[in-house]
C-alpha positions as CSV (number, residue, x, y, z in Angstrom):
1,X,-25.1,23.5,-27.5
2,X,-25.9,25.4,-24.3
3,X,-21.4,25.8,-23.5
4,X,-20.7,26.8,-26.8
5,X,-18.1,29.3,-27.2
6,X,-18.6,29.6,-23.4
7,X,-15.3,29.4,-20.6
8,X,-15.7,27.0,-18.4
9,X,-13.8,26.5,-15.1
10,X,-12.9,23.1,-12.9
11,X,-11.6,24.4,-9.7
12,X,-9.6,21.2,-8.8
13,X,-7.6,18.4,-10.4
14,X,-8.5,15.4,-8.5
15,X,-10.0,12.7,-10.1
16,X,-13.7,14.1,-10.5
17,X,-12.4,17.6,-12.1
18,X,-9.9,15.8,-14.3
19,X,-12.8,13.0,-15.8
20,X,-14.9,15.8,-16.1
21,X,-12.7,17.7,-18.1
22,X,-11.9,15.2,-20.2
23,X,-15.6,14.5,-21.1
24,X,-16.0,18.3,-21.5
25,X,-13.3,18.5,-23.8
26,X,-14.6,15.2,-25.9
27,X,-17.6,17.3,-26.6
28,X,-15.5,20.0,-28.0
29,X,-16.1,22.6,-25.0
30,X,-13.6,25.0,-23.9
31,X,-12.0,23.5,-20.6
32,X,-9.7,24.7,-17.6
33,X,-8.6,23.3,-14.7
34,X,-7.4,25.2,-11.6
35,X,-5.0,22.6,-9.9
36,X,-3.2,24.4,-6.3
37,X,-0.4,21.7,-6.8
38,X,2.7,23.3,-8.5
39,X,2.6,20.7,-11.1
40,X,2.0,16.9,-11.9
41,X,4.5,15.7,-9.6
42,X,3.7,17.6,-6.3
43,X,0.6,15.4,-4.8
44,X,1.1,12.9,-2.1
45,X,-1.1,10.3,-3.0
46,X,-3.5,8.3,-0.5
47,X,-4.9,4.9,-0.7
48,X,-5.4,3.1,-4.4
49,X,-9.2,4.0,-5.2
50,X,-11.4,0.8,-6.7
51,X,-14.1,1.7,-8.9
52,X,-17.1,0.6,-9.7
53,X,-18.8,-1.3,-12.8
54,X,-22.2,1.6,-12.9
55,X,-19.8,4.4,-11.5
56,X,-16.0,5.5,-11.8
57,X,-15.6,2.6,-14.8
58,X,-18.6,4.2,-16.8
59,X,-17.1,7.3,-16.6
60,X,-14.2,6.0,-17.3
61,X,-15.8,3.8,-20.8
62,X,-17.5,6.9,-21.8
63,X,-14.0,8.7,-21.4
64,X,-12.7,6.2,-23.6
65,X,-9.9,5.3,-21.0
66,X,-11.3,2.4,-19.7
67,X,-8.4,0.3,-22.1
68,X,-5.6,2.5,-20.2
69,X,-7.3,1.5,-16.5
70,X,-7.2,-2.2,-17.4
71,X,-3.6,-1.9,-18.4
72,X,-2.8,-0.2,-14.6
73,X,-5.4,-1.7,-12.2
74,X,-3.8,-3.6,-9.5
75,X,-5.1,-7.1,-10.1
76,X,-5.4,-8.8,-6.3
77,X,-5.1,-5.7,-4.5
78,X,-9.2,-6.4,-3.9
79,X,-8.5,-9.4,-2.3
80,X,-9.8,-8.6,1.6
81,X,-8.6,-9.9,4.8
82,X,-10.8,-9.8,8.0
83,X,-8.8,-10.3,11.2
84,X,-9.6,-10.0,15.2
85,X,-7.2,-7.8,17.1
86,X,-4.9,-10.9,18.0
87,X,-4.0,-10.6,14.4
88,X,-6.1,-13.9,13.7
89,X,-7.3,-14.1,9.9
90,X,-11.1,-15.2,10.5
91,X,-12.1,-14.6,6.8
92,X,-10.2,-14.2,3.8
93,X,-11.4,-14.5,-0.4
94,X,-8.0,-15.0,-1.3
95,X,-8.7,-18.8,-2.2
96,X,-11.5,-17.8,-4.2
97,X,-11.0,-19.0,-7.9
98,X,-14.3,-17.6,-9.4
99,X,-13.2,-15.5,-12.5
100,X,-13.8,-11.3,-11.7
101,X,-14.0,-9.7,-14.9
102,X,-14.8,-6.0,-16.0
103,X,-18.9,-5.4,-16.7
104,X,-19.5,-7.6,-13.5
105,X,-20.8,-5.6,-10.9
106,X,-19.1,-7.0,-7.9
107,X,-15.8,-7.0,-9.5
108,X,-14.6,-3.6,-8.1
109,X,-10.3,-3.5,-9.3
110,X,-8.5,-1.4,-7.4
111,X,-6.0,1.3,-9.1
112,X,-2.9,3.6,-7.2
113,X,-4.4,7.2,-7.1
114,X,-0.8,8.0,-8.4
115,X,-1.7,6.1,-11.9
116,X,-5.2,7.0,-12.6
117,X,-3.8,10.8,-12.1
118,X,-1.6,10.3,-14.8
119,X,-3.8,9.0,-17.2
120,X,-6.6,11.1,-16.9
121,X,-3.8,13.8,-17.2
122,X,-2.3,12.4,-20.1
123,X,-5.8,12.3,-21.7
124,X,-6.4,16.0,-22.0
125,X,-5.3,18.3,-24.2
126,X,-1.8,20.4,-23.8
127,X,-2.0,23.3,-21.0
128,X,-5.5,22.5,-19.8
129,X,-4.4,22.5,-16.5
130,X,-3.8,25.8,-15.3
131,X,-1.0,24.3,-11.9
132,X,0.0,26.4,-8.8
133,X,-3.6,28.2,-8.7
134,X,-4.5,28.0,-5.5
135,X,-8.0,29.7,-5.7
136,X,-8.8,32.3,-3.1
137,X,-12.1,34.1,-4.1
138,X,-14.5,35.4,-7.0
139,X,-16.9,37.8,-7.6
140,X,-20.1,37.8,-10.4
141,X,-18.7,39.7,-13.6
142,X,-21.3,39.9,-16.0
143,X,-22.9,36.4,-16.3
144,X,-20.1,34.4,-14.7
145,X,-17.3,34.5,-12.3
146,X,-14.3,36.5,-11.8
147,X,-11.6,34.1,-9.8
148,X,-8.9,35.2,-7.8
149,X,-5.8,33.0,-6.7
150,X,-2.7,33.4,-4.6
151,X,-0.1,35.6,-6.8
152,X,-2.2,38.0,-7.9
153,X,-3.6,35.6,-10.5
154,X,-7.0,36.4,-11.9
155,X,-9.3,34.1,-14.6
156,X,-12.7,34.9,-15.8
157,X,-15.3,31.9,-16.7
158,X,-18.9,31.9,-17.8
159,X,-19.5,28.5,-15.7
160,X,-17.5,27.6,-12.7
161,X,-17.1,24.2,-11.2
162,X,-16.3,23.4,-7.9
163,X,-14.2,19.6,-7.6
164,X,-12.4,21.1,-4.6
165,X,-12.9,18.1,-2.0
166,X,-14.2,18.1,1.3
167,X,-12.8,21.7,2.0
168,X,-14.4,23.2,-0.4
169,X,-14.2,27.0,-1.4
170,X,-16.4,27.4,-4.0
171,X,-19.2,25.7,-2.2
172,X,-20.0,28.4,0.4
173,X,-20.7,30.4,-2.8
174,X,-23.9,28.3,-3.6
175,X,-25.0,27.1,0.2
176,X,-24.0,27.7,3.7
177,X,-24.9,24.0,4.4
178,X,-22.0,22.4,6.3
179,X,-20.7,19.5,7.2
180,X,-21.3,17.6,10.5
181,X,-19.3,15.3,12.4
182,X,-19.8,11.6,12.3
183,X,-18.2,10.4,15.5
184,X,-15.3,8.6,14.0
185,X,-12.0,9.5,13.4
186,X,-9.4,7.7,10.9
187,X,-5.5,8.2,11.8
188,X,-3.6,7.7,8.5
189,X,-0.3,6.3,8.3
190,X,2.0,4.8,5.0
191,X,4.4,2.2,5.3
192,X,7.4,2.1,2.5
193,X,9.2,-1.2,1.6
194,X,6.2,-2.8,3.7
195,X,7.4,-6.5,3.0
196,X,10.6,-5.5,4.7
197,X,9.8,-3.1,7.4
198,X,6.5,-4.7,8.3
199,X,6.8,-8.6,7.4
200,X,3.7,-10.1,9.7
201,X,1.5,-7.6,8.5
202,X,2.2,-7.9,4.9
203,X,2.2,-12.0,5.4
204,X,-1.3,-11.6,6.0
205,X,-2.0,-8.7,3.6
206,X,-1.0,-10.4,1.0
207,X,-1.1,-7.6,-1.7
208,X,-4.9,-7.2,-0.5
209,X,-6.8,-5.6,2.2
210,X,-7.1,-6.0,5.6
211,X,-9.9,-5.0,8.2
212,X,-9.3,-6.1,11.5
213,X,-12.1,-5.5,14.2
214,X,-12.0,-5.4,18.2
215,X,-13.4,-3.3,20.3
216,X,-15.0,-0.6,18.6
217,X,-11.4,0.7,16.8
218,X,-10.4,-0.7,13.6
219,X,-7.5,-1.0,11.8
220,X,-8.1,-0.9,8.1
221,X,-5.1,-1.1,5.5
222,X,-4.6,-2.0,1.7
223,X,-1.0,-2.3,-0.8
224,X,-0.3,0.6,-2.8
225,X,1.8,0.9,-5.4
226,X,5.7,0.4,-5.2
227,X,5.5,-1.6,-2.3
228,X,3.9,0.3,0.1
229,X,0.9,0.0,2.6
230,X,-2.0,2.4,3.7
231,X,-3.2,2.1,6.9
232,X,-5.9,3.7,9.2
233,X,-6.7,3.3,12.7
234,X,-10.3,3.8,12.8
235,X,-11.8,4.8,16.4
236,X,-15.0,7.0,18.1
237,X,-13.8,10.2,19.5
238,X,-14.8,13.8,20.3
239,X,-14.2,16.2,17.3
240,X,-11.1,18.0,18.2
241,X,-9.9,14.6,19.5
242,X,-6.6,15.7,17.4
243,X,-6.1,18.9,19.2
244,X,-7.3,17.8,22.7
245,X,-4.5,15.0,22.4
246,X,-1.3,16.5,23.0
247,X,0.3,14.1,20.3
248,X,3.4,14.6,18.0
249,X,2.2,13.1,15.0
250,X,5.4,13.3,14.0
251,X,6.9,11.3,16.7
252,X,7.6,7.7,16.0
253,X,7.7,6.6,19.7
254,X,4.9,8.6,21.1
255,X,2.4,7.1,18.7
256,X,3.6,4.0,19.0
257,X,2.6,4.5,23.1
258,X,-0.2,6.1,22.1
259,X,-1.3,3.0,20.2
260,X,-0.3,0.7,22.8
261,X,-2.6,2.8,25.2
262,X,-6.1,3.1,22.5
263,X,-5.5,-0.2,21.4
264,X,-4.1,-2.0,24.8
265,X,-6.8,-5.4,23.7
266,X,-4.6,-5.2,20.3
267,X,-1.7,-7.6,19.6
268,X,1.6,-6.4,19.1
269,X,1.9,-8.0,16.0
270,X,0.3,-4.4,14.8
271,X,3.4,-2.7,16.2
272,X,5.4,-2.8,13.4
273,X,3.0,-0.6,11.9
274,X,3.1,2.3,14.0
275,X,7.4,1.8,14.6
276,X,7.6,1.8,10.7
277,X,5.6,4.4,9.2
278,X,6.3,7.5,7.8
279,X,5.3,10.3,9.5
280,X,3.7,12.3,10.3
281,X,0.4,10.6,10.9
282,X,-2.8,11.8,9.7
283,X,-5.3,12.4,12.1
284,X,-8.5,12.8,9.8
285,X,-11.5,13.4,11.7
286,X,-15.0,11.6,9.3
287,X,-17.7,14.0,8.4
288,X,-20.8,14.4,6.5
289,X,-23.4,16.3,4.7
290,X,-26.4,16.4,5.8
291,X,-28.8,14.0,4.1
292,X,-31.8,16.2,3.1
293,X,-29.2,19.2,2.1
294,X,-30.5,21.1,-1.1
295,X,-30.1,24.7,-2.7
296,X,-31.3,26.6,-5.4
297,X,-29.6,26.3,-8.8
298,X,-27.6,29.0,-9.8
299,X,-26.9,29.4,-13.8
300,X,-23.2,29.2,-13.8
301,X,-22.4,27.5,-10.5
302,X,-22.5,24.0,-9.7
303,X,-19.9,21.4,-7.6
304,X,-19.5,17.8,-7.5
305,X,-17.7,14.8,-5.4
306,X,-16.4,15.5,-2.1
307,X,-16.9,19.4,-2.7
308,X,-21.0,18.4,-2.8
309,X,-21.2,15.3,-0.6
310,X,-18.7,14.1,1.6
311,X,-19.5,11.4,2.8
312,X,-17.2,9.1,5.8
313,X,-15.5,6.8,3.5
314,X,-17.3,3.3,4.7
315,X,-19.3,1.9,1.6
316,X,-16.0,2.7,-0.8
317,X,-18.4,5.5,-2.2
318,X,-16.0,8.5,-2.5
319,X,-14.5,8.7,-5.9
320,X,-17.2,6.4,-7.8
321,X,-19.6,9.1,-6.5
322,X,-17.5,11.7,-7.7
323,X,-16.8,10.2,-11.4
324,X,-20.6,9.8,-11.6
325,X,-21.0,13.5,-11.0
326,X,-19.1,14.2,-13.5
327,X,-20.3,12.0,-16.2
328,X,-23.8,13.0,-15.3
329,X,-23.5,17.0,-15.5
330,X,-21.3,16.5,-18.6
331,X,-24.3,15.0,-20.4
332,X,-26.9,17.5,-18.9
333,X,-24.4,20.7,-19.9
334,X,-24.4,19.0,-23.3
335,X,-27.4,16.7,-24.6
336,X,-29.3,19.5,-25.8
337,X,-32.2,18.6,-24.0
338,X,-32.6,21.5,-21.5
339,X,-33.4,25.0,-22.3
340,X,-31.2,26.4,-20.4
341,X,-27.8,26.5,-18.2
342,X,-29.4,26.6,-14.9
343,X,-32.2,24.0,-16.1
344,X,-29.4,21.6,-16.9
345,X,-27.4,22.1,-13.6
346,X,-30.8,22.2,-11.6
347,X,-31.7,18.6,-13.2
348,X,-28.2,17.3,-12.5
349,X,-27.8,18.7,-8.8
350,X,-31.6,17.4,-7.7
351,X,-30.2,13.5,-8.9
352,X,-26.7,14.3,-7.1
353,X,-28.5,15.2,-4.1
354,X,-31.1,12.2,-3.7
355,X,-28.5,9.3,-4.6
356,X,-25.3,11.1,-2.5
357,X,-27.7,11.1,0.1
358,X,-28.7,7.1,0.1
359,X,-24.9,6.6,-0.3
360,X,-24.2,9.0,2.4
361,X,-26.6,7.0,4.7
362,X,-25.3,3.5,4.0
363,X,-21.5,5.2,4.7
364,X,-22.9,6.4,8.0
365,X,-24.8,3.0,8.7
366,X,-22.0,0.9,7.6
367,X,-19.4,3.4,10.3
368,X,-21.8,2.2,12.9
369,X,-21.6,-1.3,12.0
370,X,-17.9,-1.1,12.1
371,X,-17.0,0.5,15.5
372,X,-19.4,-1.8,17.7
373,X,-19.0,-4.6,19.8
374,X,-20.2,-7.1,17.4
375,X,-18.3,-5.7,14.1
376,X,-15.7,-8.6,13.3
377,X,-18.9,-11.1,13.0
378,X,-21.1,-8.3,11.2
379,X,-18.2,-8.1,8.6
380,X,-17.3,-11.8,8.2
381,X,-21.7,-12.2,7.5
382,X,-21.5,-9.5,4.9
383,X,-18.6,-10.4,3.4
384,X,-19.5,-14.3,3.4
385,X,-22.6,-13.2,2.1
386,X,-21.0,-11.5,-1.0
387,X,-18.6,-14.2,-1.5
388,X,-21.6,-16.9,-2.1
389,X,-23.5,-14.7,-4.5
C-alpha cells in the first residue's frame, strides 16, 4: 500500500476531515487530525446539513455509519416551505404522503451538524484528534511537511491534508488561485426556543424549511436541533457591504431597522425574527472558485471540500461535495492501483476539479435564479417539478 507506515495529517475536523479519517483509519493507515477547537464541545454549530444518496450517505455506507445517521437524521426537517414576502405559503410538500426512503435519490434527510460531529467522532479511534491546534505554517522536511501551530506546537507528516474550509491555510501552499465574489451576501441569524419566541414563523415552518422570495432578497431558514431555527437573509450587495454598513451586528434594535429598511416590501410578520435572535448576526459574504481552477499535483499535498471548492451554498452542494472528496481520495491513496503518491492525488484532484466545477456553476446559476424578480415562481416551477417526479 502506497500510506504504509507513512504519517498522514488532516488539517481540520469538520465533517470532510473527520469521514476521511475514519476511512483512512478503516484501511489501517496511521491518521491525525488537527482540530483549532479546544475540544469536542467548543464548535458553534450552523444549519443541519442533508446529504445525499451518491454523496455524503455513500461516504457515510462505506464508513459503515450509515445505521448511526438513520438513528439521528431529522425526519421532516426536509419538508420545504416557499412563501412571498407577505408571509403567504404559495407552495408547500408538507401534504405529500409518497414514502422517502434511504437509496432514493431524491430523498435527501437532513441531520443537526452538532450530531453528525459526534458520530463521526465517536467512530475513530482514541486521541486521533490532535484539539486546540490551530495550524499556523509548514515547511518541506524531507519528503513531507513540517507543521507549526499556535503554542509552539510542531508535528511532522509524510502527507498532509488540507479540510480547512473556505479560509483555507494549507491551500496557498499548492495554488495561489483565489476565491472571487459572487454578488450575494447571506446574514446569518439563530433563533432559540423558536416555537416560543417566534410563533408565526415556526406556524409555517413547521419543523421544515422555508424560502421566501420578493424582490431580489431572500429569507431562507430551516429547524435545528433543540428547538431552534436558522435563518439567512439572502441579498445582492457590494463586497465589503459588512464593513461599508456601519451596523452593530450585535445590536438587536439596529438590525431590526436595518431590516425594516432592506426589506421595507417585507411583512412584519418576519419581525419576530430579527427582535429574537441571538446575536450577533453573521454577515457572510458568498464566494467562489473559479471554475476552470487547476494545479499541478504535488506528492504529499492535496485538500478537499470547502478548502478546494467553495462554492455559494445554493444547490445544497457543500458538505456532500466535501464527503465525496473524501471517500474518493481515500480509495485512490489506497486501491493499489496507482504507482505512486502523487499519481493517486493527481487522479483524485483532476475528478475533484471537473465535477466541483459543474456543481460550482449550478450553485452560481441557481444564486441568480434566486435573487431576481421572477424567483418565487422560478422556485414554486422547480420545486413542483420535483414534487411530480
Amino acid at each position: 500500500m502506497l500510506l504504509k507506515n507513512k504519517k498522514i495529517a488532516i488539517v481540520g475536523g469538520g465533517p470532510g476531515g473527520l469521514i476521511l479519517a475514519r476511512l483512512l483509519q478503516l484501511k489501517n493507515l496511521n491518521v491525525k487530525v488537527y482540530e483549532r477547537d479546544v475540544d469536542k464541545n467548543a464548535r458553534v454549530q450552523g444549519s443541519p446539513l442533508d446529504l445525499h444518496e451518491n454523496a455524503g450517505l455513500a461516504a457515510l455506507k462505506r464508513a459503515g455509519l450509515l445505521d448511526d445517521f438513520k438513528k439521528n437524521y431529522m425526519p421532516g426537517a426536509d419538508k420545504t416551505t416557499i412563501t412571498n414576502e407577505r408571509a403567504e405559503v404559495i407552495f408547500s410538500d408538507h401534504e405529500n404522503n409518497e414514502i422517502q426512503y434511504f437509496e432514493n435519490e431524491q430523498f435527501r434527510p437532513e441531520i443537526d451538524r452538532g450530531a453528525l460531529r459526534k458520530i463521526l467522532l465517536d467512530s475513530l479511534q482514541s486521541a486521533s484528534i490532535v484539539w486546540d491546534s490551530h495550524f499556523l505554517s509548514m515547511e518541506k522536511q524531507g519528503e513531507g511537511w513540517l507543521l507549526h501551530f499556535k503554542g509552539g506546537k510542531s508535528s511532522y507528516a509524510d502527507l498532509v491534508i488540507g479540510a480547512d474550509g473556505a479560509n483555507s491555510k494549507i491551500r496557498p501552499y499548492l495554488t495561489d488561485i483565489k476565491t472571487f465574489y459572487s454578488g450575494i451576501t447571506m446574514l446569518e441569524g439563530n433563533v432559540h426556543e423558536a416555537e416560543k419566541y417566534v410563533p408565526q414563523i415556526s406556524a409555517i415552518l413547521r419543523g421544515g424549511k422555508i424560502m421566501a422570495f420578493g424582490n431580489e432578497k431572500n429569507i431562507l431558514m430551516g429547524q435545528k436541533a433543540n428547538g431552534e431555527v436558522g435563518f439567512y437573509a439572502s441579498f445582492k450587495a457590494e463586497e465589503n457591504w459588512a464593513a461599508k454598513s456601519g451596523l452593530d451586528f450585535s445590536n438587536p434594535t439596529q438590525m431590526l431597522s436595518w431590516f425594516k429598511t432592506a426589506y421595507a416590501e417585507w411583512s412584519d410578520a418576519w419581525h419576530e425574527l430579527f427582535e429574537n435572535a441571538a446575536t450577533p448576526f453573521i454577515p457572510r459574504p458568498v464566494n467562489c472558485m473559479p471554475l476552470n481552477q487547476a494545479w499541478n499535483a504535488l506528492p504529499n499535498l492535496t485538500i478537499i471540500g470547502d478548502a478546494a471548492h467553495v462554492m455559494p451554498p445554493f444547490a445544497g452542494e457543500g458538505v456532500n461535495m466535501a464527503m465525496l472528496d473524501a471517500l474518493e481520495l481515500s480509495e485512490c491513496l489506497a486501491n493499489n492501483q496507482h504507482q505512486s503518491i502523487k499519481e493517486a492525488i493527481s487522479f483524485y484532484e483532476r475528478n475533484m476539479q471537473h465535477r466541483a466545477a459543474l456543481a460550482a456553476k449550478e450553485s452560481l446559476e441557481n444564486g441568480e435564479k434566486m435573487h431576481n424578480q421572477n424567483a418565487l415562481n422560478t422556485m414554486i416551477e422547480f420545486f413542483s417539478g420535483n414534487k411530480s417526479e
